[in-house]
C-alpha positions as CSV (number, residue, x, y, z in Angstrom):
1,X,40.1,-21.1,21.3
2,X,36.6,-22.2,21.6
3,X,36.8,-21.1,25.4
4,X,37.9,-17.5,23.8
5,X,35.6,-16.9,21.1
6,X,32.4,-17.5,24.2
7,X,34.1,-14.9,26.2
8,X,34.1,-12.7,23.5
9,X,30.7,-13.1,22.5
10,X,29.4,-13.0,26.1
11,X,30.9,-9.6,26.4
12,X,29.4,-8.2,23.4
13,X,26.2,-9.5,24.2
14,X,27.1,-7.7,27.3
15,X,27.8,-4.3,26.5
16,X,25.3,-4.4,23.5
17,X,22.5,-4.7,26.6
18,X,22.4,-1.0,27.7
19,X,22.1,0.1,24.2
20,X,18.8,-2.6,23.3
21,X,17.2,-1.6,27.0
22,X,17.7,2.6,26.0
23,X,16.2,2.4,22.5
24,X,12.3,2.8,24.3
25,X,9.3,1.7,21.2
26,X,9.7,2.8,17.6
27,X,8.6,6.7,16.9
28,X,5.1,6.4,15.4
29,X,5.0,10.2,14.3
30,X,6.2,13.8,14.7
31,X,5.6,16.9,16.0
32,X,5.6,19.7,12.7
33,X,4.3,22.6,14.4
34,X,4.4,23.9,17.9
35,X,3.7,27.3,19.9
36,X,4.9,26.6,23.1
37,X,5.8,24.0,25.8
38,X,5.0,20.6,24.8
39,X,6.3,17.2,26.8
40,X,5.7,13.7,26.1
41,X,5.0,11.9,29.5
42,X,6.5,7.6,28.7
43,X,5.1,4.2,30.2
44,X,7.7,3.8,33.0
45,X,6.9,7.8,33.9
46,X,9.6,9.4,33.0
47,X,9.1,12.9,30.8
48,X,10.8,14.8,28.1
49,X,10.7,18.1,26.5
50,X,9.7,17.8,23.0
51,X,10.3,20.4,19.8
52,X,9.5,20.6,16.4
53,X,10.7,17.7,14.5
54,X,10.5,15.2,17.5
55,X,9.8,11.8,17.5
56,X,6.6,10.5,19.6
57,X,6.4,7.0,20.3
58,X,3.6,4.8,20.8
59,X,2.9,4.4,25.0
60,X,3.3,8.4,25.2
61,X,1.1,10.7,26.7
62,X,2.0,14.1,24.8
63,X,1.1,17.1,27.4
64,X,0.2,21.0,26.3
65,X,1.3,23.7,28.4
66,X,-1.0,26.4,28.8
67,X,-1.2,29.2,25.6
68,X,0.4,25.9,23.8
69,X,-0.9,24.4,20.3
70,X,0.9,21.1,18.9
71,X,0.4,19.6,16.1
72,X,1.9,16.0,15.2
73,X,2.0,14.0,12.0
74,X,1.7,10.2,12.3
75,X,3.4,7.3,9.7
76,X,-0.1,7.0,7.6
77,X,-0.4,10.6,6.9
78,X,-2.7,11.3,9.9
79,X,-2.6,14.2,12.1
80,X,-3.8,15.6,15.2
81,X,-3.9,19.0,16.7
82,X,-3.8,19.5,20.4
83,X,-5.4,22.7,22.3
84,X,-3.6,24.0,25.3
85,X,-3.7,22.7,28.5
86,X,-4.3,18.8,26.7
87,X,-3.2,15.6,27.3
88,X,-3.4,12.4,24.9
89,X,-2.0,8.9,25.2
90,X,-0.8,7.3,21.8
91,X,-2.3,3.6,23.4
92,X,-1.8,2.2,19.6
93,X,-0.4,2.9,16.5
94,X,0.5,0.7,14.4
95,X,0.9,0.8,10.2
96,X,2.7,-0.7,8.1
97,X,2.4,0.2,4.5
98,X,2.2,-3.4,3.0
99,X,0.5,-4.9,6.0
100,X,-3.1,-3.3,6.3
101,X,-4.3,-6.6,8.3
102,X,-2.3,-5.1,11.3
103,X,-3.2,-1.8,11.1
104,X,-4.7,-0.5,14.6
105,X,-4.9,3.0,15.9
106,X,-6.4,4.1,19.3
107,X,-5.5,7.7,20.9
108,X,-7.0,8.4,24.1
109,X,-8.2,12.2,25.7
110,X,-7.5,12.3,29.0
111,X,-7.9,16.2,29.0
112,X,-9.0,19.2,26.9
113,X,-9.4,19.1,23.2
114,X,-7.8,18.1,19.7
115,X,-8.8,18.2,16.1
116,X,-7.6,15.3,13.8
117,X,-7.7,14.5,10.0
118,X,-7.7,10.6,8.9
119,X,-4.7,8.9,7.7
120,X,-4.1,5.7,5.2
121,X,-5.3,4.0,8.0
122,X,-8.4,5.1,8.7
123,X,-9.0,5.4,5.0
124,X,-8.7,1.6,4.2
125,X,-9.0,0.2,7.0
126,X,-11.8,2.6,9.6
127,X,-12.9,0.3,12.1
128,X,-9.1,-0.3,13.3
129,X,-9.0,3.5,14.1
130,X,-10.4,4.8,17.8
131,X,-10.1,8.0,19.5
132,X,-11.3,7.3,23.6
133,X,-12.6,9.6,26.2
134,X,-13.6,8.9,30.1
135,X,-17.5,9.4,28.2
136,X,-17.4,7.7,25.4
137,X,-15.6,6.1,22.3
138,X,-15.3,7.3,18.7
139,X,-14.7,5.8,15.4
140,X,-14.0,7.3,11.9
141,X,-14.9,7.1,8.8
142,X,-12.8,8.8,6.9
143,X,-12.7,12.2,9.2
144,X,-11.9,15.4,9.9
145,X,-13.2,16.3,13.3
146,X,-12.8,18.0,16.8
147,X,-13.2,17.0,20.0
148,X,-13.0,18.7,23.6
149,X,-13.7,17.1,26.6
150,X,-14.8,19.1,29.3
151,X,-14.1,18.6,33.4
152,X,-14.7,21.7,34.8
153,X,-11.9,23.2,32.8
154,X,-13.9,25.0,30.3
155,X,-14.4,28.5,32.1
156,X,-12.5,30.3,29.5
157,X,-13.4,28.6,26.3
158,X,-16.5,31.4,24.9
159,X,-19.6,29.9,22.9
160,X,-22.8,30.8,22.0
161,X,-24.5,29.9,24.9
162,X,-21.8,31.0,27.4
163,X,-19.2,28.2,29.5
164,X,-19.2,24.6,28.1
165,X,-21.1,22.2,29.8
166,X,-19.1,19.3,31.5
167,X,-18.8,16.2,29.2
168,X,-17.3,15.7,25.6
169,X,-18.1,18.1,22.6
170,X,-17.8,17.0,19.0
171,X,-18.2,18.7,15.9
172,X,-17.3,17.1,12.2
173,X,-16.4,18.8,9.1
174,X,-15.5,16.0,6.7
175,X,-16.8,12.1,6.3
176,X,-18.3,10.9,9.7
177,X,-18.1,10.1,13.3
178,X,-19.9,6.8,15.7
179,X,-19.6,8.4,19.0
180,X,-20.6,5.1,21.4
181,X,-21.2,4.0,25.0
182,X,-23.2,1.5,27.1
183,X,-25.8,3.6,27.4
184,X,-25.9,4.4,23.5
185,X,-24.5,5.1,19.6
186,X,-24.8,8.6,17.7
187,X,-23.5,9.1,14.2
188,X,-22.8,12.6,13.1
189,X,-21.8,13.4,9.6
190,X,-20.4,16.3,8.5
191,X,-21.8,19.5,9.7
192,X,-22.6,18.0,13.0
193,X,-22.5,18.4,16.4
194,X,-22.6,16.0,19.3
195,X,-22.3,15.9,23.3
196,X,-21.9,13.0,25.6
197,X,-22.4,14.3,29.0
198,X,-20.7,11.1,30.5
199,X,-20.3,7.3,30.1
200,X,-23.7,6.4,31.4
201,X,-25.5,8.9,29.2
202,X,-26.4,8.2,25.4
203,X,-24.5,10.7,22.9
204,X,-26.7,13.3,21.5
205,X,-27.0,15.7,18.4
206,X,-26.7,19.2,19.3
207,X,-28.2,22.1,17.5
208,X,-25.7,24.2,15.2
209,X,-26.5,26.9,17.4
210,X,-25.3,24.7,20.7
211,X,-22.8,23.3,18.9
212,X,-18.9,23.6,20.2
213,X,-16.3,23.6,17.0
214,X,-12.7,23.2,18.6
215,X,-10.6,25.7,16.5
216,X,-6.7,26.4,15.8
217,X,-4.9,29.4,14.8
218,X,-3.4,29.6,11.3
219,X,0.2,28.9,12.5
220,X,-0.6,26.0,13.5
221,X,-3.3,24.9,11.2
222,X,-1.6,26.1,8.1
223,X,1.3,24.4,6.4
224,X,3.9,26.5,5.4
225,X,4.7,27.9,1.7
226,X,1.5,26.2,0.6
227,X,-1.0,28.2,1.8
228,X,-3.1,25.0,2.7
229,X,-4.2,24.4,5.6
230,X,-4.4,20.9,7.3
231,X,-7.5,18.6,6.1
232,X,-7.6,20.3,2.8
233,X,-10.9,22.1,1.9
234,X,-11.8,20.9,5.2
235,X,-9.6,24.0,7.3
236,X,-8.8,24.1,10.7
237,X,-8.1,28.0,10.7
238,X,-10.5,29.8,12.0
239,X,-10.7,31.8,15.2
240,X,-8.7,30.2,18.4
241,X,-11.4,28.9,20.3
């Protein structure tokens, strides 16, 4: 009988193996608006078409075709907005609700631009929440902000005073940003503009005139039936950049 029941167990163990290896990390948010082709790119390499109302896990990089805007809401409230022609890897993200000692957020830009609004996290807990670039690193306090990096990619973004120049462009609009690397630390507050032309080069303040504001279109910035548009006061809409 003994013999038995250890067959039986063995073989559940057995078959309950494919399911445990399939299930991949825990979804840390999801996408709630999307104008076009968006796929999430996982650890091992492997891709998949996401839509709206998809999960996105931590370990993901999340990939904007071109013409494409995505935006994706994360478990403390925070969001992000992603230009076309993006790419982002979710490196960390982890919140727990009761458990603010292990909070830790860190979203990397490998390519183009995004605009993001602070969740619970970086509300009680701001030094656990990074955004990092091949230039430089940023931390929040308590932020809305934008952020478009540069590589010879910028051609067709329009400013004041003509293409982009190669490196990261940030702009805030709410609470504050430390924009650091080893060659220096900027803080902007809100109604400031920065640019890091690379890693070896201390951040800067850029005039308003200068300055690069990374923009979304209403359908994506605004949330549907409530006329408000993400970050509050703070809105995203204005023209596509």
């Amino acid at each position: 009988m003994r013999a038995a029941s250890l067959i039986l167990a063995s073989t559940a163990a057995l078959l309950a193996a494919p399911a445990l290896a399939q299930s991949g990390p825990a979804a840390v948010g999801t996408v709630t608006h999307l104008s076009g082709v968006l796929v999430a790119k996982k650890a091992d390499g492997g891709t998949r078409l996401l839509g709206v109302k998809s999960a996105v896990a931590e370990g993901e990089t999340l990939i904007t075709e071109q013409a494409t805007y995505a935006r994706v809401k994360f478990a403390d409230d925070g969001e992000v907005v992603l230009r076309p022609s993006s790419q982002m890897k979710i490196e960390s993200y982890r919140y727990q609700d009761t458990r603010p000692d292990r909070d830790n957020v860190l979203l990397s830009l490998l390519k183009g631009g995004l605009r993001s609004v602070t969740g619970l996290v970086g509300r009680r807990n701001r030094d656990n929440v990074k955004f990092g670039t091949s230039t430089s690193t940023i931390g929040i306090r308590g932020t809305h902000f934008g952020m478009l990096l540069c590589q010879s990619d910028c051609g067709a973004i329009p400013t004041p005073s003509g293409t982009p120049e190669n490196g990261l462009h940030v702009d805030v609009v709410d609470g504050a940003v430390t924009i650091t690397n080893k060659a220096g630390q900027q803080v902007l507050i809100a109604g400031q503009f920065g640019f890091v032309r690379d890693a070896n080069t201390a951040p800067v303040i850029v005039p308003p005139g200068r300055g690069i504001q990374v923009t979304m279109p209403p359908s994506i910035s605004r949330n549907a039936g409530s006329g408000k548009a993400i970050g509050g006061s703070s809105s995203f809409e204005c023209p596509v950049m």
